[in-house]
C-alpha positions in Angstrom: 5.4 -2.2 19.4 9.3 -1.6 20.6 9.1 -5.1 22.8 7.0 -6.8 19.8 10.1 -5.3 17.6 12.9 -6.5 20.0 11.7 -10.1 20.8 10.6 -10.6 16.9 14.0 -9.5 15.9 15.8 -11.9 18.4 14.2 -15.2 16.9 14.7 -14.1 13.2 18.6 -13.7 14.1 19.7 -16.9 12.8 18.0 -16.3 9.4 19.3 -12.9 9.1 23.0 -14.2 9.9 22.6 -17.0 7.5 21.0 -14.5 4.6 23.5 -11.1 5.1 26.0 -13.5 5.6 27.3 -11.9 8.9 29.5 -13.0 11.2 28.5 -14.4 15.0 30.4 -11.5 16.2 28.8 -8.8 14.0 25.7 -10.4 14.4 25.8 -8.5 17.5 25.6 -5.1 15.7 21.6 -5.5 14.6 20.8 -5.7 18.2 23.3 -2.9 19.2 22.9 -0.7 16.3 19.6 -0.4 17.4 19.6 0.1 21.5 22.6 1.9 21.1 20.9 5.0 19.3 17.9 4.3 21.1 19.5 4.6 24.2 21.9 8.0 23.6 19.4 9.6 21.6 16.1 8.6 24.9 17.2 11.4 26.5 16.6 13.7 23.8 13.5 12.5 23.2 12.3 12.8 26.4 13.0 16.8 26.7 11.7 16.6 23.2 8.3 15.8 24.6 8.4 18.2 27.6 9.4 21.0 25.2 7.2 20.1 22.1 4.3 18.5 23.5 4.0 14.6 24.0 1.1 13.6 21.8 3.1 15.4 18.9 6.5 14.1 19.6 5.6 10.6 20.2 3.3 10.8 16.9 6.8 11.6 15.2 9.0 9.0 16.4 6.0 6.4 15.8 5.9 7.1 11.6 10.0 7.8 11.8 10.0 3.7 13.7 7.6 2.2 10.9 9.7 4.2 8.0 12.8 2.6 9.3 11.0 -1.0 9.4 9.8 -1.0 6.0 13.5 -0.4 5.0 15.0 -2.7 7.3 13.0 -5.3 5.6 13.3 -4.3 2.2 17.4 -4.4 3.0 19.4 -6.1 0.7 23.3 -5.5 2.1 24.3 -5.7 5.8 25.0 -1.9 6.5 21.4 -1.0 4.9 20.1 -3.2 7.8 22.4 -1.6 10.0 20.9 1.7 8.9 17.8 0.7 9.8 18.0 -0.1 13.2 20.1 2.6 13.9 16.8 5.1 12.5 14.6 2.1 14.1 16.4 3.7 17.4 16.2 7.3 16.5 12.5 6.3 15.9 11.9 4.6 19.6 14.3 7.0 21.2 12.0 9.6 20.1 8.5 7.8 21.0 9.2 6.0 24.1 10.1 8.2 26.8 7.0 10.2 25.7 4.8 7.1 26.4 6.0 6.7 30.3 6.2 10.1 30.8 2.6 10.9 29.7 1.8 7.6 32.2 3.6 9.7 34.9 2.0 12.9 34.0 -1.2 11.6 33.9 -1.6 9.7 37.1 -1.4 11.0 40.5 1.6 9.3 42.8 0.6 6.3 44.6 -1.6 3.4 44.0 -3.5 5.1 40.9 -0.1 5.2 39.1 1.2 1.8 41.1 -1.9 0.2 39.1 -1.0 1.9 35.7 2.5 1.1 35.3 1.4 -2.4 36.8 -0.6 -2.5 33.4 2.5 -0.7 31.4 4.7 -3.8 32.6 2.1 -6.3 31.9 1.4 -4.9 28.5 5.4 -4.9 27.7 5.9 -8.7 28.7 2.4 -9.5 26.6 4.2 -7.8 23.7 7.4 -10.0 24.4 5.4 -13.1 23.7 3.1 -11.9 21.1 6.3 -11.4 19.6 8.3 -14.3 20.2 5.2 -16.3 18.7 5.2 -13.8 15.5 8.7 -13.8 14.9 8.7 -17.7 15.1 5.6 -17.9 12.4 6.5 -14.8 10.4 10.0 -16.0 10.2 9.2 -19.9 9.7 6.1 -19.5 7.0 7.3 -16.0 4.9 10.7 -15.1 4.9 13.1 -12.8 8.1 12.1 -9.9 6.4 8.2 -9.8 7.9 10.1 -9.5 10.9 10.3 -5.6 10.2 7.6 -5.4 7.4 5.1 -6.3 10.5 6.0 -3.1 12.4 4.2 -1.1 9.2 0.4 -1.7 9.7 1.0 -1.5 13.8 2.7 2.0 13.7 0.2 3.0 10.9 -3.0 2.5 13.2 -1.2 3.7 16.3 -0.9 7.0 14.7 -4.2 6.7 13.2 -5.7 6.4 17.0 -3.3 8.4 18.6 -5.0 11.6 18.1 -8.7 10.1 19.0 -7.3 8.6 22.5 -4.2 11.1 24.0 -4.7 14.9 24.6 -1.8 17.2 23.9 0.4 18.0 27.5 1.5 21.0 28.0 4.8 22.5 26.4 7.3 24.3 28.5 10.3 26.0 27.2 13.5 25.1 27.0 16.3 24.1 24.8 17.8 21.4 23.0 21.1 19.5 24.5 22.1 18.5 20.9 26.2 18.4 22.0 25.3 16.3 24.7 23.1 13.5 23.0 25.8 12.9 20.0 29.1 12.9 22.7 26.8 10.5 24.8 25.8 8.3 21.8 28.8 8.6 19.9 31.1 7.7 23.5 28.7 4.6 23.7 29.1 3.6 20.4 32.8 3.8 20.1 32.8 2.1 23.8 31.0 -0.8 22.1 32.9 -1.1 18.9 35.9 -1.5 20.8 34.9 -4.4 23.0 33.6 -6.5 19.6 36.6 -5.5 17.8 38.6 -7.1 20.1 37.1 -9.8 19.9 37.7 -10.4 16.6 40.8 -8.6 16.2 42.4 -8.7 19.9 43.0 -5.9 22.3 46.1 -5.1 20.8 44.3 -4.2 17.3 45.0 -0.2 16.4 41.3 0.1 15.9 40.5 -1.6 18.6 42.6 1.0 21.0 41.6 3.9 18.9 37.7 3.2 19.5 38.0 2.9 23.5 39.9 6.2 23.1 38.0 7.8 21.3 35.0 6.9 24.1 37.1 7.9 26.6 37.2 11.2 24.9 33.6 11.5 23.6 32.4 10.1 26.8 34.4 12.8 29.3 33.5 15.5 27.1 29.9 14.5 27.4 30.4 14.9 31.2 32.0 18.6 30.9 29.2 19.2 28.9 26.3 18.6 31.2 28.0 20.0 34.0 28.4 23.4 32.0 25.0 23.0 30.3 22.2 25.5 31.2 19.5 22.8 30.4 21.4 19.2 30.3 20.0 16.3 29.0 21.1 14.5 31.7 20.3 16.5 34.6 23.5 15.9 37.1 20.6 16.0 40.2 19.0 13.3 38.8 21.9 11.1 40.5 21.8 13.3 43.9 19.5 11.3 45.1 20.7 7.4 46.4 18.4 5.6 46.0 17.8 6.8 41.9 21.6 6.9 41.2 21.3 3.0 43.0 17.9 2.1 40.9 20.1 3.2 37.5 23.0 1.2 38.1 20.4 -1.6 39.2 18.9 -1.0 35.9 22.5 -0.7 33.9 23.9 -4.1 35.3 20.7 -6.2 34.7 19.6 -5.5 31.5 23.4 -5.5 30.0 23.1 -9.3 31.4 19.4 -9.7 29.7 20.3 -8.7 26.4 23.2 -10.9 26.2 21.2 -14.2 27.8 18.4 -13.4 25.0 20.9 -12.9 22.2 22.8 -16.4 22.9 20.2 -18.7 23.9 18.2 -18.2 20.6 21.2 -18.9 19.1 22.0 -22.3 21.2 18.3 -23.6 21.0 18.3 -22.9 16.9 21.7 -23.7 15.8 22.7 -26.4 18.7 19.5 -28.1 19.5 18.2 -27.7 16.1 14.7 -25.7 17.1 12.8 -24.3 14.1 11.9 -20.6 14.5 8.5 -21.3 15.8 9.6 -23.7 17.7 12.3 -21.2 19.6 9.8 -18.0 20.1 7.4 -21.4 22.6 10.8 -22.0 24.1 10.8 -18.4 25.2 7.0 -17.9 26.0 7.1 -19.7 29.7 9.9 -16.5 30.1 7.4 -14.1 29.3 5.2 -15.7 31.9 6.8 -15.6 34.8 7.9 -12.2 34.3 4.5 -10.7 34.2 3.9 -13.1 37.1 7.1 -11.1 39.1 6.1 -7.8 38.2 2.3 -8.4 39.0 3.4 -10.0 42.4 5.7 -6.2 43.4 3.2 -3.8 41.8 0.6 -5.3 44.3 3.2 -6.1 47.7 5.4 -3.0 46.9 3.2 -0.4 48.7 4.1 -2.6 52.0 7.3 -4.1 51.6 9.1 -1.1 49.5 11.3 -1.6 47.2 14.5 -2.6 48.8 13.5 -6.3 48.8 12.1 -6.5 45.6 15.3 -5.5 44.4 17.3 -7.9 46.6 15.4 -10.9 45.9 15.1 -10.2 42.2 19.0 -9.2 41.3 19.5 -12.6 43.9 17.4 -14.9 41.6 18.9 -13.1 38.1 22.2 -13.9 39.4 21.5 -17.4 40.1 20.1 -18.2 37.0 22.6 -16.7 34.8 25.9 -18.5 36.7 23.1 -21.5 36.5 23.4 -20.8 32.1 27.4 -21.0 32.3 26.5 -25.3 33.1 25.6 -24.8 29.3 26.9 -27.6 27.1 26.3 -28.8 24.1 24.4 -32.2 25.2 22.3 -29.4 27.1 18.4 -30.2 26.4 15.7 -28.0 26.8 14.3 -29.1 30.0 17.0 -29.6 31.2 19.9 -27.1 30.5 17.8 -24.0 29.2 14.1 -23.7 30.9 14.7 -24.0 34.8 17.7 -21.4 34.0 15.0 -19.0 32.5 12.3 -19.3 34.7 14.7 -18.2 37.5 16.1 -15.0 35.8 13.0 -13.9 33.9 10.6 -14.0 37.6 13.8 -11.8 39.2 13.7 -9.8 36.4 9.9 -9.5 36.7 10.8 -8.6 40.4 12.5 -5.5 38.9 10.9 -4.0 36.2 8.1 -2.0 37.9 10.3 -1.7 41.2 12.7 0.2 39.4 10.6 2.3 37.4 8.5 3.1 40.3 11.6 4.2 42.1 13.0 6.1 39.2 10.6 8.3 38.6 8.7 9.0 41.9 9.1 12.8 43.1 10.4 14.1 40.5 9.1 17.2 39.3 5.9 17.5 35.9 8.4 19.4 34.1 11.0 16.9 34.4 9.3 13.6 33.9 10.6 13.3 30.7 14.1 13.6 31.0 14.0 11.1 34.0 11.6 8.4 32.5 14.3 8.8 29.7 17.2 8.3 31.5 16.0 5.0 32.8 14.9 3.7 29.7 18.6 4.8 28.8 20.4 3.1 31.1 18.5 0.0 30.2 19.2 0.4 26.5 22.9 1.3 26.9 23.4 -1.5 30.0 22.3 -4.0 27.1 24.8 -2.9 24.2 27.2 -2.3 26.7 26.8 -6.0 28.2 26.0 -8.0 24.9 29.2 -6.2 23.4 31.1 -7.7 26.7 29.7 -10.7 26.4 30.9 -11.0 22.7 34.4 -10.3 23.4 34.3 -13.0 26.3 32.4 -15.1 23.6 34.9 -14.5 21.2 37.7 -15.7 22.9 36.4 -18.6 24.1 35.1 -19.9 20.3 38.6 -19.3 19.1 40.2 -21.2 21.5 37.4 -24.2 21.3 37.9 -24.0 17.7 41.3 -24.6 18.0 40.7 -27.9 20.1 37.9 -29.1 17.9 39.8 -28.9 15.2 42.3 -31.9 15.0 39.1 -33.7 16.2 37.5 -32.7 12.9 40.4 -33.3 10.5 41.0 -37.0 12.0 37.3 -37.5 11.9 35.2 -35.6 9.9 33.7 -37.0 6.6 35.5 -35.7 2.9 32.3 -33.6 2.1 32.2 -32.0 5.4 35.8 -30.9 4.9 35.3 -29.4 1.8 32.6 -27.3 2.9 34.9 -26.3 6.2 37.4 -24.9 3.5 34.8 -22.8 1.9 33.1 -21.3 5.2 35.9 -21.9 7.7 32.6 -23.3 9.8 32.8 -26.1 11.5 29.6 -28.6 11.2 28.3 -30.3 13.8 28.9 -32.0 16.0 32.4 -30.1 16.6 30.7 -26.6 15.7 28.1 -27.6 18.1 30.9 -28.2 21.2 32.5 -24.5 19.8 29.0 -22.4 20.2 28.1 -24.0 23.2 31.3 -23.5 24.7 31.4 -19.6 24.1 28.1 -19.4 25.2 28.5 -21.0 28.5 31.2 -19.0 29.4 29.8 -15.7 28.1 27.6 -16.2 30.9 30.1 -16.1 33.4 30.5 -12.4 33.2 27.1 -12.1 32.7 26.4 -13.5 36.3 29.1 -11.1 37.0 27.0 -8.3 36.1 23.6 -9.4 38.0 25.9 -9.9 41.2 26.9 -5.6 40.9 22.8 -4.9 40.8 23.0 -7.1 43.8 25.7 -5.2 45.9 23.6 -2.6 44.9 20.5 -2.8 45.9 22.0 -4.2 49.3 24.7 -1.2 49.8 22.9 1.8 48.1 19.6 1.5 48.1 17.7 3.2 52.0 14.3 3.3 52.1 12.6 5.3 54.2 9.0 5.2 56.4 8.0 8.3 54.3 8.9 6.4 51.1 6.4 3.7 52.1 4.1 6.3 52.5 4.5 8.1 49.1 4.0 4.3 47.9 1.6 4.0 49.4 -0.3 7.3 48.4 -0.2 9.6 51.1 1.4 13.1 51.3 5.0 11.9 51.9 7.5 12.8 49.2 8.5 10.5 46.9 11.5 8.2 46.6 13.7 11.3 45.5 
């Protein structure tokens, strides 16, 4: 249901921008409200579960998710959409850690649990494209707003069936790091705020400056915090270890690229190429496809190759589609400008997923499962706000600039009509609104390549794998990849 969620709410973008009347740049915010607190709160959730019991917890942040949908769609005002998302992510923060960690929990290390989080992976890119298609038909034949409504009857029967299919785990004691999830989430969120201010304001705005203070602030405190902390939320050993410290950064630089790449391209193949929102959520599904053909492909050939070239070949291929998206223009076609791009990054990013999670999680401890499954699903949700908000400042700059060129263009050539309407929405039509988007876009992903080549230097530098890593892999008594 949180994939469904994500990929529905991606396609119904345009419609939500064009009805709440936000901006390109704030448009950013229902995408980032939502990882953002779903990412500094995952943490939380996850000792949540170890301390409170699983089945229980993950119960709770299912009904909290499906409350905050059915106000999401029912919002009539940007900021009660906003407020949504942001309890959609308290909602998912609480549920999803709890989900992989009972995965963990329940099977044993090696090919049993290879197989299940083969099946976890495959079940996540199924609900990508179920909701691609969804959002497209919900969005195209009722109205944006089913977008969110459709999460109600889902989390309804999952907590209906919950109880019938999940035993309880066991609780252990401990307590709650509440400093250290609001420093972390607050840091994060005034970290964020800052780079899309400035891109609408400049890096010389006072609010601008104030908000990467302040995350400097929020963000170092959170630090002395966990260091001081009897029971951390972020567990400072967790990062002892190379090859987990290497799999998070991994983890961080890929999916700040994926977010962005996802949140531009529905917006070139709607507003540039004209795509209906069905039509958008097919141009997606051959994405989908190849990604559970890459993480298929490493859950079976990882117990022999290891995960070192998984991670190489998969950060290579991610990289090479994304600096392959910066040829964007805005005579781009499907075919040819925005598929073979795609297919590339999505099978390297299928290459990942279960290589990572394998690797994040492997040896680490029952008791600790939580906080560790949560802290990848956190650097995965904060690497995405963190890298669309980048990506919006870089976009930012490059519209306004574009703008600036397109404009004399416009005035000289541009019908009477189409100038009035430019005075009242200070949008350009096409086609010069068409050369502006494309040209932010394509050089959004420049940095975004940026940000795939880091996972790369990575996994090349940092990760080490081992002959008794294969082993644990592969099932036997070895230890595990921590």
């Amino acid at each position: 249901m949180v994939v469904l969620d994500a990929t529905i709410v991606n396609i119904a973008l345009p419609h939500i921008q064009e009805a709440l009347e936000f901006s390109t740049t704030d448009l950013t915010w229902v995408v980032s409200s939502y990882t953002l607190t779903f990412g500094g709160l995952l943490l939380l959730g996850g000792r949540a579960g170890d301390i409170l019991g699983r089945r229980r917890v993950f119960m709770t942040g299912i009904l909290l998710f499906t409350f905050a949908s059915l106000l999401g769609g029912l919002a009539q005002e940007p900021w009660q959409l906003l407020a949504a998302r942001v309890l959609q992510g308290v909602g998912g923060a609480i549920a999803s850690p709890t989900s992989l960690a009972l995965i963990t929990t329940t099977f044993p290390e090696g090919p049993e649990r290879n197989r299940a989080f083969g099946v976890f992976a495959a079940v996540s890119a199924g609900g990508g494209a179920i909701g691609l298609l969804a959002g497209g038909m919900l969005t195209e034949w009722l109205d944006w707003r089913w977008v969110l409504f459709v999460n109600v009857p889902i989390g309804v029967l999952i907590a209906v069936l919950t109880p019938l299919y999940i035993s309880e785990s066991e609780r252990h004691t401990g307590r709650f790091d509440i400093a250290g999830a609001v420093t972390s989430t607050a840091g994060m969120a005034s970290l964020v705020y800052g780079f899309i201010r400035a891109a609408d304001e400049g890096w010389r705005d006072n609010l601008t400056i104030g908000s990467f203070a302040a995350a400097v602030v929020l963000l170092l405190a959170f630090a002395i915090i966990e260091s001081r902390a009897k029971e951390p939320i972020t567990p400072l050993r967790m990062f002892a270890d190379r090859n987990r410290s290497g799999t998070y950064v991994i983890m961080l630089s890929l999916a700040a690229a994926m977010f962005g790449m996802f949140f531009y391209i529905v917006l070139f193949v709607q507003n540039v190429l004209g795509y209906s929102p069905i039509e958008a959520g097919l141009a997606f599904l051959p994405v989908t496809f190849v990604i559970a053909l890459g993480a298929g492909l490493s859950q079976r050939f990882l117990p022999v190759l290891g995960p070192k070239p998984f991670m190489l070949v998969g950060s290579a291929l991610a990289m090479t589609g994304l600096a392959w998206q910066a040829l964007i223009s805005s005579d781009s076609s499907y075919v040819g400008g925005i598929l073979g791009p795609m297919l590339v990054f999505g099978f390297g990013m299928g290459l990942n997923f279960v290589t990572l999670t394998l690797t994040a999680v492997s040896g680490v401890a029952p008791h600790e499962a939580g906080a560790a499954s949560g802290l990848l699903n956190t650097t995965q949700q904060v690497g995405g706000s963190l890298g669309l908000s980048i990506l919006t400042t870089v976009f930012g700059t490059a519209t306004k600039n574009e703008a600036e060129k397109q404009l004399p263009k416009f005035m000289a050539e541009g019908s009477a009509q189409q100038k009035a309407e430019f005075a009242r929405t200070q949008q350009l039509p096409a086609p010069w609104g068409h050369e502006v988007l494309a040209q932010g876009i394509s050089t959004a992903f420049i940095p975004a390549a940026s940000m795939a080549l880091l996972a790369l230097a990575t996994a090349w530098l940092v990760i080490r794998v081992r002959k008794s890593d294969l082993e644990a892999l592969s099932g036997s008594a070895g230890p595990g990849l921590g």
